[in-house]
C-alpha positions in Angstrom: 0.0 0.0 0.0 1.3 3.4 -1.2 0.8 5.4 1.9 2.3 8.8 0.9 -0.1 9.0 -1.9 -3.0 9.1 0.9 -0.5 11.6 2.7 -1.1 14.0 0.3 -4.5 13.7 -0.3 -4.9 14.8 3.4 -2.6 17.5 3.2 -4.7 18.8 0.2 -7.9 18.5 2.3 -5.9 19.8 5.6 -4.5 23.5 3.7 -7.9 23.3 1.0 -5.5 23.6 -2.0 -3.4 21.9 -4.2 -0.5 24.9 -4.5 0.1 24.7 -0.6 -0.1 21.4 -0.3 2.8 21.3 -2.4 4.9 23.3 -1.0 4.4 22.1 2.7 5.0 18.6 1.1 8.3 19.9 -0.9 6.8 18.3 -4.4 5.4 20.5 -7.4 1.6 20.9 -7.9 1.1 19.2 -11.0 2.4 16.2 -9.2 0.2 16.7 -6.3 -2.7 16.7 -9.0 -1.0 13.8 -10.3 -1.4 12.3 -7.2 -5.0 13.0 -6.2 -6.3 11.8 -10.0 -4.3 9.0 -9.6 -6.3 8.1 -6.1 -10.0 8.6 -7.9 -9.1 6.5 -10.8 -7.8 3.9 -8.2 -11.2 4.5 -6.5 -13.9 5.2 -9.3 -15.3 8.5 -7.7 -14.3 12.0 -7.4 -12.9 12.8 -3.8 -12.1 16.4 -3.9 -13.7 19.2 -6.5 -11.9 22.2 -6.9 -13.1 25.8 -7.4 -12.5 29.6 -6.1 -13.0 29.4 -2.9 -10.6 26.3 -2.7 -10.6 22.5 -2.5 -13.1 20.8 -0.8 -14.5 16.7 -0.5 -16.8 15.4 -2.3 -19.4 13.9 -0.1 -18.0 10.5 -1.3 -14.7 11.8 -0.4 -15.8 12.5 2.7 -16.9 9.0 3.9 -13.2 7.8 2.7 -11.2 10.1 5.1 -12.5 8.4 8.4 -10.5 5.1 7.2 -8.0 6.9 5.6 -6.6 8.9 8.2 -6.7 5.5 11.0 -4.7 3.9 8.0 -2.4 7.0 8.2 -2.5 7.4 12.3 -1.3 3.4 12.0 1.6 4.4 9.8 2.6 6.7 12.1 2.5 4.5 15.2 4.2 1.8 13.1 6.9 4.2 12.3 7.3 5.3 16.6 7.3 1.6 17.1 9.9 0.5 14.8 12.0 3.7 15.8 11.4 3.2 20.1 12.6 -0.5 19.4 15.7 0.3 18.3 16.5 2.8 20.3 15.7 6.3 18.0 13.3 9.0 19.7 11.1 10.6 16.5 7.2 10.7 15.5 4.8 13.0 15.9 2.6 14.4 18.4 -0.9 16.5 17.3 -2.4 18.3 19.9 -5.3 20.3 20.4 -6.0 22.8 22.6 -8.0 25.8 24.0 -6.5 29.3 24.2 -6.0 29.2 28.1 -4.0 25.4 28.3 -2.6 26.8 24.8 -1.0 30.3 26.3 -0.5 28.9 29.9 0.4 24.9 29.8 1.9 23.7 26.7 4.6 26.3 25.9 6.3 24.9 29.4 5.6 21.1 28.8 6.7 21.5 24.9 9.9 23.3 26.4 10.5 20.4 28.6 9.5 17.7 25.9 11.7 18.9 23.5 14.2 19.2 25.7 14.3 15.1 26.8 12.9 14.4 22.7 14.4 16.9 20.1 13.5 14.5 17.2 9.8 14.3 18.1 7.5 16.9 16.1 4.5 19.1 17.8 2.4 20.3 15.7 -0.6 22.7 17.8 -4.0 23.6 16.6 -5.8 26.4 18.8 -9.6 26.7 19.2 -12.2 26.6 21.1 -14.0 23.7 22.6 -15.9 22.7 19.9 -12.9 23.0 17.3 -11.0 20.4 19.7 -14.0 17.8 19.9 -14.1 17.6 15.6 -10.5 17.5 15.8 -10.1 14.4 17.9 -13.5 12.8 16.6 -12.0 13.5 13.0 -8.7 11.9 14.0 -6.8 14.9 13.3 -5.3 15.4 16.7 -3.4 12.8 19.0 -4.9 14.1 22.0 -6.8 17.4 23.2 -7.6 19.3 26.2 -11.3 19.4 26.2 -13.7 20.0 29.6 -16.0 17.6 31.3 -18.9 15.9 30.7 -18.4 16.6 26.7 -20.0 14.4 23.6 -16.5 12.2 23.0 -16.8 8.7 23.1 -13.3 8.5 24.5 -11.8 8.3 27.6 -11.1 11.9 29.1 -8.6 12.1 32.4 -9.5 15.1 34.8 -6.5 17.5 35.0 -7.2 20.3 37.3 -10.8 22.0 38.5 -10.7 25.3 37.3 -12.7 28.6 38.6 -15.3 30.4 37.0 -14.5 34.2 37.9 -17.0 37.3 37.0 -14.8 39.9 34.7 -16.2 43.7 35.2 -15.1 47.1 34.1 -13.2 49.4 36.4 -16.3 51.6 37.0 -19.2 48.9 37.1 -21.5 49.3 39.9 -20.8 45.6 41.5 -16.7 46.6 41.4 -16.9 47.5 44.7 -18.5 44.6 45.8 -16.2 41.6 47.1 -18.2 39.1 45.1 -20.3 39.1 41.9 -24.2 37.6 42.1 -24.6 35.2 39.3 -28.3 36.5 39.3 -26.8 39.7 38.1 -26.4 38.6 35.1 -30.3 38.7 34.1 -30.2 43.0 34.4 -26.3 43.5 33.2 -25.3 43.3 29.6 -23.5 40.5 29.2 -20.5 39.3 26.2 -20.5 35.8 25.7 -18.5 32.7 23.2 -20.4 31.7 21.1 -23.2 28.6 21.8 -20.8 25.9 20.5 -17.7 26.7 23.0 -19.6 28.6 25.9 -20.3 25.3 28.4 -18.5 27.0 31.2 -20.7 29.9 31.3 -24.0 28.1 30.1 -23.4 25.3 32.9 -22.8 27.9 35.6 -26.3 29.9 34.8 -28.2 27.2 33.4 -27.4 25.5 37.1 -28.8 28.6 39.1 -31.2 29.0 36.5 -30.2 32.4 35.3 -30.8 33.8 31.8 -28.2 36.2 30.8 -28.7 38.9 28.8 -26.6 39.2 26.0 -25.3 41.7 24.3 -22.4 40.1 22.2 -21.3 36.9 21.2 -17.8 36.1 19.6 -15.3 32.8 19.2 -12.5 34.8 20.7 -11.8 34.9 24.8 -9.5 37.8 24.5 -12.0 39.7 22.4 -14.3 39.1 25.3 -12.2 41.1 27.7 -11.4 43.9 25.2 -14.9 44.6 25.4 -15.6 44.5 28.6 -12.4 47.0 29.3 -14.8 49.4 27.1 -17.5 49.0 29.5 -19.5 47.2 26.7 -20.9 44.6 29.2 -19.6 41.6 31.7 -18.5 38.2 31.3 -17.5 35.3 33.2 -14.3 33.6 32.6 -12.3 30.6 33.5 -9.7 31.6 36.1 -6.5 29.8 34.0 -7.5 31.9 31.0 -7.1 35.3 33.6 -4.0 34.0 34.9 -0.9 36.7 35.2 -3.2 39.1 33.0 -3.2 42.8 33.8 -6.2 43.9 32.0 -8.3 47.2 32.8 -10.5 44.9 34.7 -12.1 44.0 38.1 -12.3 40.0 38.9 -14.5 38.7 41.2 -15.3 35.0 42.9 -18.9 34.1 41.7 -21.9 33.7 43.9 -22.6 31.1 43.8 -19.5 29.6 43.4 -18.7 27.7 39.2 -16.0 25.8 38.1 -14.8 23.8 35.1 -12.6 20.5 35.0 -9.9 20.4 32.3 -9.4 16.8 30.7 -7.2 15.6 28.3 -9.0 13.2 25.8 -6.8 10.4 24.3 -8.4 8.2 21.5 -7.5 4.6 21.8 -5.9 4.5 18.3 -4.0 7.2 19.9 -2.7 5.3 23.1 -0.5 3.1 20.9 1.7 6.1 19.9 4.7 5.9 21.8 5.6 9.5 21.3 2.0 10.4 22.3 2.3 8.6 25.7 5.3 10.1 26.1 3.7 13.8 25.9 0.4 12.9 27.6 3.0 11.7 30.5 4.7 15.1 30.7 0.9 17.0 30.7 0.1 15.2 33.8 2.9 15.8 35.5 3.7 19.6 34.4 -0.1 20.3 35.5 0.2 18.1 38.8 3.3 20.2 39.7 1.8 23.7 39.1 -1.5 23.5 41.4 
């Protein structure tokens, strides 16, 4: 089996076009088309269709790349394998992560990885918690900091219990109060992520059965408190992604008290990866040693 041919054909779908697929594989385009046309003739269908707004499956490519990528995480593992048994340290390791474990975590256990492993790769994708879900139910990530419950099928291992912390502007009415009332959050205008990532904040006011009132919804946390520095509303946010932050804000404890749990979620497939197990090992220990 001719796995670099199915290598490409995932880079294609990964950058949605044929011209930087090429160039992040170090081969021309026309053999990256080439490749591709030889993989629907091999098939009898169509996989990807090309056109402005870049490449994209076909819905029959679509219901190839589940198989196709195990087939290529297998590779991969195969490779670790052959390279831990006789004595090399290489692979790589896909992880994906959330902006606060992205800015605050993994910079200091990639540090220390790399530093023990120099020939094993890291590649990062950022997003929110939905983003991280698809990526690891798509097989496109090793393993991925996600929060608990979620809708994976795999196992996820509790981290660290997080804080939910009320974020105001400097002259809010409530910033002279010691805590903020959840309840609050019915009268106050209120900035929120948007439905997909926000289980933090949903959890903590569907719980007290509170309906916020919002003002503004956006995918980015740090747009969040931009806004609320303008004195365009409040949010609540977890108390990692606030850590060492100097922000023209006033943070207060919740009443009544939220929190979130951070997991990491490692597929099965992914548990046979030596190099993954490696990195999942020095998670749990860099988190266990910064509480």
């Amino acid at each position: 089996m001719n796995i670099s041919k199915y290598e490409t054909l995932s880079k294609v779908v990964e950058t949605g076009s044929f011209t930087r697929a090429a160039e992040q594989l170090g081969i021309t385009q026309s053999a990256v088309s080439h490749i591709i046309s030889g993989i629907e003739e091999d098939f009898g269908f169509a996989v990807v269709t090309r056109s402005r707004a870049g490449v994209k499956l076909t819905p029959d490519g679509e219901r190839i790349m589940p198989p196709l990528r195990a087939i290529l995480n297998y590779s991969e593992q195969l490779r670790q394998t052959v390279s831990a048994v006789r004595g090399l340290d290489s692979g790589t390791v896909r992880i994906g992560a959330f902006t606060s474990v992205a800015v605050h975590w993994l910079p200091g256990v990639i540090k220390e990885f790399r530093r023990d492993f120099p020939n094993v790769d890291i590649k990062l994708l950022n997003g929110d918690y939905y983003d991280v879900e698809e990526w690891i139910e798509q097989g496109l990530v090793d393993l991925g900091f996600v929060t608990v419950p979620n809708k994976l099928s795999c196992e996820s291992i509790p981290l660290m219990e997080d804080r939910l912390l009320a974020i105001l502007p400097h002259d809010h009415k409530f910033a002279s109060y010691p805590k903020f009332p959840l309840v609050e959050c019915e009268n106050e205008p209120f900035i929120t992520l948007l439905e997909t990532s926000n289980h933090d904040a949903r959890r903590a006011l569907a719980s007290a059965g509170i309906e916020p009132k919002v003002r503004f919804s956006t995918k980015d946390d740090y747009a969040i408190i931009a806004m609320v520095e303008q004195g365009l509303g409040i949010s609540i946010m977890p108390e990692l992604l606030l850590k060492g932050r100097h922000d023209d804000l006033e943070i207060r404890e919740l009443v009544p008290p939220s929190k979130r749990t951070i997991a990491l979620a490692m597929p099965e497939i992914s548990r046979r990866s030596p190099a993954t197990k490696r990195f999942a090992d020095y998670i749990i220990k860099w988190v266990t040693e910064s509480k």
